[in-house]
C-alpha positions in Angstrom: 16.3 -10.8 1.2 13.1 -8.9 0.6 13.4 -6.2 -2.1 13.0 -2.1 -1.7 11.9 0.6 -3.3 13.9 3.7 -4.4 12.1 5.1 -1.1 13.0 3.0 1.3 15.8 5.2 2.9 12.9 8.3 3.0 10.3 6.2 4.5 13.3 4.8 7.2 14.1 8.7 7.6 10.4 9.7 8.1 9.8 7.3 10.6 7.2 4.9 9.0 6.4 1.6 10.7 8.0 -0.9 7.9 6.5 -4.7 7.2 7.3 -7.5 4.6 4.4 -7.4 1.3 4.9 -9.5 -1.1 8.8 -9.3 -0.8 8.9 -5.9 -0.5 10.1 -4.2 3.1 7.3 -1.3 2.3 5.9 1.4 5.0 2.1 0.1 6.6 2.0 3.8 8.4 3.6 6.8 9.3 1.2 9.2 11.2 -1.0 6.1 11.8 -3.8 4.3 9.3 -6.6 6.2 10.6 -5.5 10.4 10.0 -3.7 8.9 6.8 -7.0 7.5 5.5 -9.2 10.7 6.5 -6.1 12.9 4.6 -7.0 10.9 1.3 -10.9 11.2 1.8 -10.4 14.9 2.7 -7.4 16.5 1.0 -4.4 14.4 -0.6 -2.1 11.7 0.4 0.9 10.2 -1.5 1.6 6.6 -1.6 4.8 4.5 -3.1 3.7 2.1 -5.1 6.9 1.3 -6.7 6.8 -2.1 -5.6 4.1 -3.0 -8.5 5.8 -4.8 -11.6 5.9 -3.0 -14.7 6.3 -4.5 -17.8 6.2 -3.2 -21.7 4.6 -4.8 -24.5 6.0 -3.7 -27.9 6.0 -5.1 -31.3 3.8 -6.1 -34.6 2.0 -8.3 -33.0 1.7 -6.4 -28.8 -2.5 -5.9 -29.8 -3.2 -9.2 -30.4 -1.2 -10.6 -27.8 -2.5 -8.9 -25.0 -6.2 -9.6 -26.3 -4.9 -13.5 -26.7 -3.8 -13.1 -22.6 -6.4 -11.0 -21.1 -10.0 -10.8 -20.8 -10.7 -6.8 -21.8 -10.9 -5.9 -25.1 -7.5 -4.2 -26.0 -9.1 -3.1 -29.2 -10.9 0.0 -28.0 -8.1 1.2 -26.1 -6.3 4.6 -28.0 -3.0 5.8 -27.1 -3.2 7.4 -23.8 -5.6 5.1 -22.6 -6.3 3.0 -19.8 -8.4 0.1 -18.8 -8.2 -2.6 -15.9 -8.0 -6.3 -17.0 -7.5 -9.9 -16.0 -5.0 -12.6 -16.8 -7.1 -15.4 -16.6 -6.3 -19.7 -16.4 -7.3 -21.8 -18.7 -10.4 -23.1 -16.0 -11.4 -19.6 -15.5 -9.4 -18.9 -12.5 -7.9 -15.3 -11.7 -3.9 -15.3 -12.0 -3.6 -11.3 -11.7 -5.3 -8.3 -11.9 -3.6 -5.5 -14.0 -3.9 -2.2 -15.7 -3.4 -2.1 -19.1 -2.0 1.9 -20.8 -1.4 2.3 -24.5 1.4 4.4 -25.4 2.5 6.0 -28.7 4.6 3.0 -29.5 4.2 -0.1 -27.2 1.3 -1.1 -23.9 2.4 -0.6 -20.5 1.5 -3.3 -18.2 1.1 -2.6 -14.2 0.8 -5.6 -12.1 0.3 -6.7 -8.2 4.1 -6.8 -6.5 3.3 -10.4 -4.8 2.8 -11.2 -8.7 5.3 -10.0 -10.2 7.5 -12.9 -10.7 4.7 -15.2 -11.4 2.8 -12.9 -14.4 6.3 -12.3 -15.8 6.9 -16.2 -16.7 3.3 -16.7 -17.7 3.3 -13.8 -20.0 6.6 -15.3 -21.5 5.7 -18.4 -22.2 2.2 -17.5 -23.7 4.5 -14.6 -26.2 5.2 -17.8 -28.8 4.1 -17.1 -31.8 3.4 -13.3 -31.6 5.9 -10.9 -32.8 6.3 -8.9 -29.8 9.4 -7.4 -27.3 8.7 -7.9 -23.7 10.8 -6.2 -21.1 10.4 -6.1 -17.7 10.6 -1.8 -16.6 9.9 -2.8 -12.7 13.3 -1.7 -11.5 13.9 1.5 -13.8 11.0 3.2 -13.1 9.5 4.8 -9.8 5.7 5.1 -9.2 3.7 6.9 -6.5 0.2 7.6 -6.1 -1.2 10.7 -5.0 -4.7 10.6 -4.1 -7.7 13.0 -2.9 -9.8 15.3 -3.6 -7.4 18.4 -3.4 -4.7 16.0 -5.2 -5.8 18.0 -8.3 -5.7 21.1 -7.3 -2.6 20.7 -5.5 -0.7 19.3 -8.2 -1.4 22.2 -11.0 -0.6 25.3 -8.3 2.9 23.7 -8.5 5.1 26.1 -10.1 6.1 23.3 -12.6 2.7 22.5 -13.5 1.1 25.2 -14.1 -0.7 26.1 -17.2 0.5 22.3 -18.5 -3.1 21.3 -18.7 -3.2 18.5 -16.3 -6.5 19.4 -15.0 -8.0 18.3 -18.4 -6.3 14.7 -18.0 -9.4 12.3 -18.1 -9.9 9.6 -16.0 -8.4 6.3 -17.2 -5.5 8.8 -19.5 -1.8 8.9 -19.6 0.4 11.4 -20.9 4.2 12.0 -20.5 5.1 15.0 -18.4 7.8 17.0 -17.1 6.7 17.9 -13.4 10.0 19.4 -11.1 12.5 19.5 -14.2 11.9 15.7 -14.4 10.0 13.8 -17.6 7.6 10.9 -17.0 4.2 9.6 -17.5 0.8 10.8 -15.2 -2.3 8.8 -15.4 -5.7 9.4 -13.6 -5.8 6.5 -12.0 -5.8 4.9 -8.5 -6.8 2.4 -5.6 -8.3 4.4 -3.2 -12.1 5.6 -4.7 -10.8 9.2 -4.8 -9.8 11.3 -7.5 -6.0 11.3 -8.2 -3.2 10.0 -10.1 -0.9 7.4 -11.0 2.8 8.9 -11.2 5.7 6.9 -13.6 9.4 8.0 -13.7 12.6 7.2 -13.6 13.9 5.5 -10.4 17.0 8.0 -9.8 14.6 10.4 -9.7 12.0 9.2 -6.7 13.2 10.7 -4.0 13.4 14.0 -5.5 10.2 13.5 -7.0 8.3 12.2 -3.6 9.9 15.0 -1.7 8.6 18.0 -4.3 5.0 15.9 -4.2 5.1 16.2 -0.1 5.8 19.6 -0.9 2.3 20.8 -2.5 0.4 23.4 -1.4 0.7 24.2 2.5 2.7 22.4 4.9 0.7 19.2 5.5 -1.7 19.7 2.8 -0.4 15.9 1.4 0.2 13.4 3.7 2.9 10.3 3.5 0.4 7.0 3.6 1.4 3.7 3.8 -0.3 -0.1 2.9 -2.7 0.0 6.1 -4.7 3.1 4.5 -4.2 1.8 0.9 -6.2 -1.1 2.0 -8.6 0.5 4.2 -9.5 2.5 1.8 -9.7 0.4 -2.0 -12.3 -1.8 0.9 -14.6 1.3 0.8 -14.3 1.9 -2.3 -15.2 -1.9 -3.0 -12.0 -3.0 -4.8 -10.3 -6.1 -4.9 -7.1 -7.3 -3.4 -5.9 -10.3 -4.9 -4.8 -12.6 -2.4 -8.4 -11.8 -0.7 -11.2 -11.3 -3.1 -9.2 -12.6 -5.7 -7.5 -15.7 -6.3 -6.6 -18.5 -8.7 -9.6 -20.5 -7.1 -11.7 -17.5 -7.9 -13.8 -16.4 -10.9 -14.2 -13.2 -12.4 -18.2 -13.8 -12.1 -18.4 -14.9 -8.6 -15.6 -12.0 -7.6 -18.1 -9.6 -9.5 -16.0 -8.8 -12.2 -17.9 -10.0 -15.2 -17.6 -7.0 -16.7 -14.2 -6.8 -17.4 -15.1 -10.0 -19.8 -15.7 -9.6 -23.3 -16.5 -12.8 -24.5 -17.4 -11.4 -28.0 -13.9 -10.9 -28.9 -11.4 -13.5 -30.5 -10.3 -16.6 -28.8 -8.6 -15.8 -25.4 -7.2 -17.9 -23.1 -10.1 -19.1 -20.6 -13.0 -17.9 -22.6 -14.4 -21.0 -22.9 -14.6 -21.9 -19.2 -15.6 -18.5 -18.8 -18.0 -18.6 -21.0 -19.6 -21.9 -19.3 -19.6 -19.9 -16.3 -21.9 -17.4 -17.1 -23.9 -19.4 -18.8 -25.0 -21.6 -15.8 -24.3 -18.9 -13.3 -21.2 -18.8 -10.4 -22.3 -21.2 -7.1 -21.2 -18.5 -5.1 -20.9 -14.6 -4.8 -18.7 -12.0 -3.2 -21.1 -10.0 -1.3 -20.4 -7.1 1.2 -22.2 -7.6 4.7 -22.4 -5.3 7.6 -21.9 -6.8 11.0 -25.3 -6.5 13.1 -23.5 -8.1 16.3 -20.7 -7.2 17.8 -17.7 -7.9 16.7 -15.2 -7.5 13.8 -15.1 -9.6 10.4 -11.2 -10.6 9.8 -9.7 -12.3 6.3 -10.3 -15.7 6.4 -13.0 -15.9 9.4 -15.3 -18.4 8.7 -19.4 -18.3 7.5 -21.8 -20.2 8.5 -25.7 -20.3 7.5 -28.4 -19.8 10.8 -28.3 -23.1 11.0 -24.7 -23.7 11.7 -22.7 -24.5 8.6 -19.8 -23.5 7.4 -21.0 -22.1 4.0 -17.8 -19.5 3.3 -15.4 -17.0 4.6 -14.2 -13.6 5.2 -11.7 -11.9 2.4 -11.4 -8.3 4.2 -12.8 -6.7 6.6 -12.3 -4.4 9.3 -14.1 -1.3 11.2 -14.6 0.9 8.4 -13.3 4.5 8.9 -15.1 6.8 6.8 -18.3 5.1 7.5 -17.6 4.0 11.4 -19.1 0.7 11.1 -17.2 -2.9 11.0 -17.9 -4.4 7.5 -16.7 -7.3 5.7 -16.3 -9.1 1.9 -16.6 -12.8 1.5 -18.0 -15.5 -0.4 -20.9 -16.9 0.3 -23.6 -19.3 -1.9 -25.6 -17.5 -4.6 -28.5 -18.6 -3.2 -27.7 -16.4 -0.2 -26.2 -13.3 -1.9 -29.2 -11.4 -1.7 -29.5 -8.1 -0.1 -30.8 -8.2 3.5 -29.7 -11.8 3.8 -28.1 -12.8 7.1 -26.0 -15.3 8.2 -23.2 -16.0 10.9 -19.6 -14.4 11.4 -17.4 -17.1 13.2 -15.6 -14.7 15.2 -12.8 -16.6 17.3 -15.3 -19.2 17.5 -18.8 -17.5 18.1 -21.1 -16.7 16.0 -21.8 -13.6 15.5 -24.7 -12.1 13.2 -24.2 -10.4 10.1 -26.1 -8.8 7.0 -25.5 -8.3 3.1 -25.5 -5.0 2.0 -25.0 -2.9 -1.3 -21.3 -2.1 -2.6 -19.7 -0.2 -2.9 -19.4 0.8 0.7 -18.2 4.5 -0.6 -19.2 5.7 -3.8 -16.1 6.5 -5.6 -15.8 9.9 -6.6 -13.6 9.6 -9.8 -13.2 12.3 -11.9 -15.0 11.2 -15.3 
């Protein structure tokens, strides 16, 4: 049976189209992808992300464990800090992609939903030898998202925020709150190349929570979104999905996240293939390409070269809507990563003409 959210009876009541991701019966829409992505570009819109796993690291040992699994340097995070990360195989390939939040006493691990399972049982059984608690927080704790350029804003006018400080939360922070007579943890962070943050409480408490949160400001000033304008709008912003960009068959340096490896601290698992890698340079590259023909780039549409083969494929892509064009990610050879390159779109069989250009698509506009 597929798993649901604390939410799922308000996003049922609200009327939002619901589909199957990664196990989860989660809402795609409500109003519809397109005015839900524009609300997040434009003003603030609230997403449930409670689906994500959750896990805490605690215990002597919790720093060098998580450098000994991951690829960033957990070192140089202090408490209330953030960073993103990879949990990486042995040959280099990408298991997960998580965020990694250092509280007072113990790390906070967030991780893809479709994952959750899988990056439970490999963090396990890499935990021998290390003095350190794992627990598993997925299905005790809530988390929404609530995105935009007014998300700020709209969140300290609340009578329950106000004059708490919250405005001088920096990006990639977390600090325990009380917001609407409830305590948990706000981070600035997000998926969507806006300015926002990353909400954490207790799961009795989300639907009171969501409902104060669709509450802010005037009526309509933050909008319920669902999966479809998550995605369209981490694609703008150039961020990876795994199951797409990312991938146990991918690399961190062909998916054009090198810099999340730091290969000049202790032993970790996959640093040596890693370290190979860079050294002779990834085959191929994830590039972002416009389409010059008509047509529309789908996940998994094949490549070709001009002269007809088949040379990679499509991860995302779709008519972008704060930019009005169709664009695309995929792999292609390194050799023809270039900017300005072209090469061929195989859309339901015809080939249709495309070019690499620069990413992001949208320049994120974090708060830093």
């Amino acid at each position: 049976m597929l798993k649901r959210t604390p939410l799922y009876d308000r996003h049922v009541a609200m009327g939002a189209r619901m589909v199957e991701f990664g196990g989860w019966h989660m809402p795609v829409q409500y109003s519809g992808v397109m005015p839900e992505h524009h609300a997040v570009r434009t003003s603030a819109g609230l997403f449930d992300i409670s689906h994500m796993g959750r896990f805490s690291v605690s215990g002597r040992d919790s720093e060098s464990f998580l450098q000994f699994v991951t690829t960033s340097d957990v070192s140089t995070l202090g408490v209330g800090q953030s960073g993103y990360s990879l949990l990486c195989t042995m040959d280099g390939g990408i298991i997960d992609d998580i965020f990694i939040y250092r509280l007072p006493s113990e790390y906070l691990i967030v991780v893809n939903a479709s994952n959750l399972e899988k990056d439970w049982n490999w963090l396990r059984s890499r935990s021998t030898g290390f003095d350190v608690d794992l627990e598993d927080l997925s299905q005790r704790w809530a988390m929404f998202a609530l995105q935009g350029p007014q998300a700020e804003q709209l969140f300290c006018d609340a009578e329950s925020m106000r004059g708490v400080g919250l405005e001088s939360l920096p990006f990639h922070e977390i600090a325990l709150f009380s917001f609407f007579g409830f305590n948990g943890m706000i981070a600035r962070t997000g998926y969507t190349g806006e300015d926002g943050f990353e909400i954490f409480c207790d799961a009795a408490y989300a639907p009171q929570v969501w409902d104060e949160l669709l509450k802010l400001g005037t009526p309509g000033s933050v909008l319920p979104c669902g999966l479809g304008a998550r995605d369209s709008l981490r694609f703008e912003a150039g961020l990876a999905l795994y199951g797409h960009e990312i991938t146990e068959d991918t690399n961190p340096y062909e998916a054009r996240l090198g810099w999340t490896i730091k290969l000049n601290k202790p032993d970790f698992i996959g640093k040596n293939a890693l370290q190979q890698i860079k050294a002779t340079g990834p085959t191929r590259k994830l590039v972002g390409f416009e389409m010059v023909g008509r047509g529309v780039a789908r996940a998994d549409y094949p490549i070709h070269d001009l002269a007809g083969n088949l040379i990679g494929h499509v991860t995302t892509g779709l008519p972008a809507p704060t930019l009005d064009k169709p664009l695309g990610l995929g792999y292609v050879p390194a050799d023809l990563s270039a900017i300005g390159t072209e090469f061929d779109v195989m859309i339901r069989g015809k080939a249709t003409r495309a070019k690499v250009i620069k990413t992001p698509f949208y320049q994120p506009r974090y708060k830093r």
